[in-house]
C-alpha positions in Angstrom: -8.3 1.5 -1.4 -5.5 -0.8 -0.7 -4.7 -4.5 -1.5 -2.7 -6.9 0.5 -1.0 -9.5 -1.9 1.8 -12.0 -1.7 3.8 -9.4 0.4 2.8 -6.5 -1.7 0.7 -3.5 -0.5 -0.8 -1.9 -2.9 -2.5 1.6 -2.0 -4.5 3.4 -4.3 -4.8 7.2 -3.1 -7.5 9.3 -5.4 -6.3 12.7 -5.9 -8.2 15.6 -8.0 -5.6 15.6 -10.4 -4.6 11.8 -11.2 -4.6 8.7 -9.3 -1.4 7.7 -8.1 -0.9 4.1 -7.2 1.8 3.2 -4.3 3.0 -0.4 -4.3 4.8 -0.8 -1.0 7.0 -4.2 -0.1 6.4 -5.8 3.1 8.0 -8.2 5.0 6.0 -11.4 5.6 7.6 -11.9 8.7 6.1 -8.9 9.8 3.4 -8.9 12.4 2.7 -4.9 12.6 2.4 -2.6 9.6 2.1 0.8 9.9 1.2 3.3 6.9 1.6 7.3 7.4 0.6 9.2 5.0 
């Protein structure tokens, strides 16, 4: 799941052991965003 907020990305990646939440900071100005994982 991910949620886009104010400039904030928040990615929530389910893994057997524990969730692990991700908050990544993004530019506003940014037209393109590109997540690898």
């Amino acid at each position: 799941a991910a949620d886009y907020d104010d400039g904030v990305l928040t990615i929530k990646i389910p893994v057997a052991e524990q969730a692990k939440p991700r908050k990544i900071s993004i530019g506003r100005s940014q037209k393109r965003h590109q997540i690898a994982s």
